[in-house]
NUGUKE-503634 format. One line per 10 residues: number of its first residue (from 1); their letters; for each residue x, y, z of N, C-alpha, C, O. Coordinates in pm, whole numbers. Atoms other than C-alpha are relative to their C-alpha. Layout:
NUM) a) X/Y/Z/X/Y/Z/X/Y/Z/X/Y/Z  ...
***
This chain:
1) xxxxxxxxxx) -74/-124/-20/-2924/-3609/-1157/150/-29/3/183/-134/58  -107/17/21/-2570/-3576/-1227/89/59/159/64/157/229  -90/-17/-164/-2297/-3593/-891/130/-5/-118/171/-80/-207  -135/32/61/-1993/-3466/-991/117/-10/111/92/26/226  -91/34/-94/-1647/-3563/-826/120/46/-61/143/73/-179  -119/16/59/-1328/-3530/-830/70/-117/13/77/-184/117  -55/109/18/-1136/-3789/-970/153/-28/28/217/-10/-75  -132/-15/-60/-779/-3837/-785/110/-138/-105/98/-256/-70  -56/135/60/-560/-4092/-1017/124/44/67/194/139/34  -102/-35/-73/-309/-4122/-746/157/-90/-90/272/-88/-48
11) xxxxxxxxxx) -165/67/123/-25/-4329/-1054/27/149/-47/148/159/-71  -69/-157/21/18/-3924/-1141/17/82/140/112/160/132  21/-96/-106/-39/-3743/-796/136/-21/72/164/-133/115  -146/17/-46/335/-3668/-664/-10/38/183/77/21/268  21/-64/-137/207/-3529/-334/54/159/54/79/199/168  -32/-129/4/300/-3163/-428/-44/111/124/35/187/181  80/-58/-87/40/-3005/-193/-53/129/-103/-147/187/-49  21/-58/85/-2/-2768/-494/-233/45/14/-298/148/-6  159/1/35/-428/-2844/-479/-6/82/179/-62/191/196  37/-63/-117/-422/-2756/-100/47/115/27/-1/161/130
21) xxxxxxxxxx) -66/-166/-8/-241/-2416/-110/-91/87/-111/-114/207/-99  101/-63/67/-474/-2339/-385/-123/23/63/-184/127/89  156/-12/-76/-777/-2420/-228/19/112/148/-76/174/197  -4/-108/-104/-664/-2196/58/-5/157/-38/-66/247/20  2/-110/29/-585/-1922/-132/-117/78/-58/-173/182/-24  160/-12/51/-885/-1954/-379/-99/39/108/-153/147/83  112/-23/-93/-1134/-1947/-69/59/107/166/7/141/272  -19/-138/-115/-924/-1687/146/-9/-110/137/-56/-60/239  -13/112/-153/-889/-2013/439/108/74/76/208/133/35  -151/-29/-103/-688/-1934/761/59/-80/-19/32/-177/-90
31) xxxxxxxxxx) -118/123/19/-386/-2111/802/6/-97/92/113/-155/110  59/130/-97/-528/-2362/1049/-144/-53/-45/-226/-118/21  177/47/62/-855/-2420/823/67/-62/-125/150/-6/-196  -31/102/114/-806/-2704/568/-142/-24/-17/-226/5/67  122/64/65/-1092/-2843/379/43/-199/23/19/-258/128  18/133/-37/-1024/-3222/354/162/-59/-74/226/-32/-175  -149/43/54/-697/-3421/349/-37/-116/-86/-129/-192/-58  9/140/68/-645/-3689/57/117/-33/8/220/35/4  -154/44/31/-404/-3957/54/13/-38/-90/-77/-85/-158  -83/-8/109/-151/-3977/-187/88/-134/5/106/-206/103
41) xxxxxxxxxx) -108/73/-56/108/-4204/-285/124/59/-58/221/-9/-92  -148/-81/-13/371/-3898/-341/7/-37/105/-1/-153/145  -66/-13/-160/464/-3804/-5/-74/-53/129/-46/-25/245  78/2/-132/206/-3947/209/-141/57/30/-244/-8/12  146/-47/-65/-77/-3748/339/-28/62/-124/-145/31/-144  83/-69/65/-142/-3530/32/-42/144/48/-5/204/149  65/-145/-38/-330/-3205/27/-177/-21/55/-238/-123/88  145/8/8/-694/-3093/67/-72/70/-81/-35/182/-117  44/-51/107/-929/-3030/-163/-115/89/-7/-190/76/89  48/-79/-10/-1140/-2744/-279/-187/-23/-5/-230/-128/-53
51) xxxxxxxxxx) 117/56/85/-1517/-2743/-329/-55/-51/-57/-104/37/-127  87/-1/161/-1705/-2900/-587/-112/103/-33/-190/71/-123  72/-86/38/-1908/-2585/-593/67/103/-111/9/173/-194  -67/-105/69/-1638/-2390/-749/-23/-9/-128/-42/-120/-179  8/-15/138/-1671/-2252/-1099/80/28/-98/104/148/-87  30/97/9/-1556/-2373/-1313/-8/-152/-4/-80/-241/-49  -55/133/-100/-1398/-2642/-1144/44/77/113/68/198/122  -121/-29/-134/-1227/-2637/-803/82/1/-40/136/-62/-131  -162/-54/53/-934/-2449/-784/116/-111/42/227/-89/-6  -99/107/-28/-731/-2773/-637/19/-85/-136/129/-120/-180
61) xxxxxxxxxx) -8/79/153/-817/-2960/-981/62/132/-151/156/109/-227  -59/-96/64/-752/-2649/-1197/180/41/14/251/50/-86  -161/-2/-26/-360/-2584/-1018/54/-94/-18/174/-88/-45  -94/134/-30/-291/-2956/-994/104/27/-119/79/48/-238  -70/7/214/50/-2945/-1240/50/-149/-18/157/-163/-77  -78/139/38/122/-3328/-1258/-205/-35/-88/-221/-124/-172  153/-16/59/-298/-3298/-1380/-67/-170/70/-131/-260/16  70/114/-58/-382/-3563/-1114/-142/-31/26/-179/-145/56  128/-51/-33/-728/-3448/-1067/-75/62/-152/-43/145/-237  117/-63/72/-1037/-3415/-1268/-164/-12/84/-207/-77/179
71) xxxxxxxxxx) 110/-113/-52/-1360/-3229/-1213/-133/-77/-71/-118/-106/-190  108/80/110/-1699/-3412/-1345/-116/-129/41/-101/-184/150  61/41/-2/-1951/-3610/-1360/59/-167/-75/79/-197/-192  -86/138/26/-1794/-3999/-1330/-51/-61/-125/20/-96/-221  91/94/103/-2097/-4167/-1546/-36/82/-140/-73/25/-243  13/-57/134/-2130/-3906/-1809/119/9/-142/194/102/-170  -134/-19/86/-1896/-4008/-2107/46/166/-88/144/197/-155  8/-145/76/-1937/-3650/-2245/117/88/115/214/146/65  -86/-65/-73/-1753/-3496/-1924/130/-63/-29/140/-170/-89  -125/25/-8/-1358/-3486/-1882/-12/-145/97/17/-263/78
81) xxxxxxxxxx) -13/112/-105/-1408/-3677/-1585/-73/-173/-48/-33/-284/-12  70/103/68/-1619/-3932/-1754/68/-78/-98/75/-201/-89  -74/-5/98/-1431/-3945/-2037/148/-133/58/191/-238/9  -135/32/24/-1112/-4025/-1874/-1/-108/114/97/-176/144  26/114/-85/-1307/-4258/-1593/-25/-97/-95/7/-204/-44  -7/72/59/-1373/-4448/-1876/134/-98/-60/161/-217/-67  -132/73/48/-1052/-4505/-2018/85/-68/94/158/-162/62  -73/73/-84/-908/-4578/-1682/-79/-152/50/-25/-248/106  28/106/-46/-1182/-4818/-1633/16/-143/-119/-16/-259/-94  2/93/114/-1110/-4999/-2000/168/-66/31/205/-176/-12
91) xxxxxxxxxx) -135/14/-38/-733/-4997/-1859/23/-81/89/139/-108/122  17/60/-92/-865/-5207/-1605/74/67/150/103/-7/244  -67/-66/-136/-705/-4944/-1316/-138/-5/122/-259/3/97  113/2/-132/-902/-4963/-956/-44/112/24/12/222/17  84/-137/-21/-1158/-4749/-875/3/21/155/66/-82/183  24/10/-117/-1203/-4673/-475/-78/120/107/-76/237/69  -26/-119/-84/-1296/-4454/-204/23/-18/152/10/-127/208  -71/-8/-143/-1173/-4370/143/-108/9/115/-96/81/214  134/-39/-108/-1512/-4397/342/57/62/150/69/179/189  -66/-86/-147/-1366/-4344/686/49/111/3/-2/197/75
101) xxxxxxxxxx) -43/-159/17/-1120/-4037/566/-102/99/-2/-111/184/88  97/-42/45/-1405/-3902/409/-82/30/82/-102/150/95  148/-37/-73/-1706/-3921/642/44/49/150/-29/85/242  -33/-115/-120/-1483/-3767/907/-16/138/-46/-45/206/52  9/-76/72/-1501/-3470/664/-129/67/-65/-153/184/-96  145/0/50/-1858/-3536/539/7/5/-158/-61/82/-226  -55/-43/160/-1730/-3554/186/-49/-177/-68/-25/-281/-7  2/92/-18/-1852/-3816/-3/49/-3/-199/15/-106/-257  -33/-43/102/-1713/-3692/-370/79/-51/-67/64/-60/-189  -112/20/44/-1400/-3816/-407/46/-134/-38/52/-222/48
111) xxxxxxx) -19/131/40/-1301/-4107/-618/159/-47/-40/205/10/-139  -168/81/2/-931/-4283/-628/-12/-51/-122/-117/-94/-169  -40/118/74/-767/-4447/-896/123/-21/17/210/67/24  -125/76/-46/-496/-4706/-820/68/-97/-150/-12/-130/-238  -41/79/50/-307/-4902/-1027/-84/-137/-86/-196/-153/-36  71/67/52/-436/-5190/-1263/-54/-86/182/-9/-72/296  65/121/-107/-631/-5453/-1013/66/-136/-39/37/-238/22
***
C-alpha cells in the first residue's frame, strides 16, 4: 500500500511560514491551534503542516512559493514526490526524519532532505 509524505527539501525552504498560515486558513484552525511544527533552516522553527488527507495535496505543499515541499508517495517513481526523491537521492542529498519532533505530534509522514552527505 502506498504512504504518502511530504517531502521537506530544507536547501529550498526559507522559513517563510507561508505552509503554516495556509494550513490554518485551509482548515479554518484557531489562532492557538497549529498542526505540527517543522524545522527549517530559514529562520529556525519553520511552520506547520497541513494534512496529508487534503485533496489534492495539502494546502501547506500547494502555497509553499520557494516549492520546498512535495506531496506523494516517496517509493513510487511515477509520483512528483517520487520522482523528485529520486533525483535527490541520485544527487546523493540526505534523507532523514525528526522522530522525537514528530511523535510528540503523532506524525510520522514527514521526510527531510539535507544537503549532499
Amino acid at each position: 500500500m502506498a504512504e504518502n509524505n511530504i517531502l521537506v527539501d530544507l536547501e529550498r525552504c526559507t522559513g517563510c511560514w507561508t505552509c503554516a498560515f495556509s494550513c490554518k486558513m485551509g482548515h479554518g484552525l484557531d489562532d492557538k491551534d497549529w498542526r505540527i511544527v517543522v524545522r527549517t533552516l530559514g529562520s529556525g522553527e519553520g511552520g506547520d503542516y497541513a494534512c496529508t488527507e487534503s485533496y489534492p495535496e495539502p494546502f501547506c505543499v500547494h502555497n509553499c512559493p520557494s516549492r520546498a515541499l512535495t506531496y506523494g508517495d516517496l517509493d513510487d517513481p511515477e509520483s512528483a514526490a517520487g520522482a523528485k526523491a529520486a533525483e535527490m537521492r541520485a544527487a546523493g542529498r540526505r534523507f532523514f526524519k525528526l522522530p522525537f519532533f514528530e511523535a510528540e505530534a503523532n506524525r510520522t509522514d514527514i521526510q527531510y532532505v539535507n544537503r549532499k552527505i
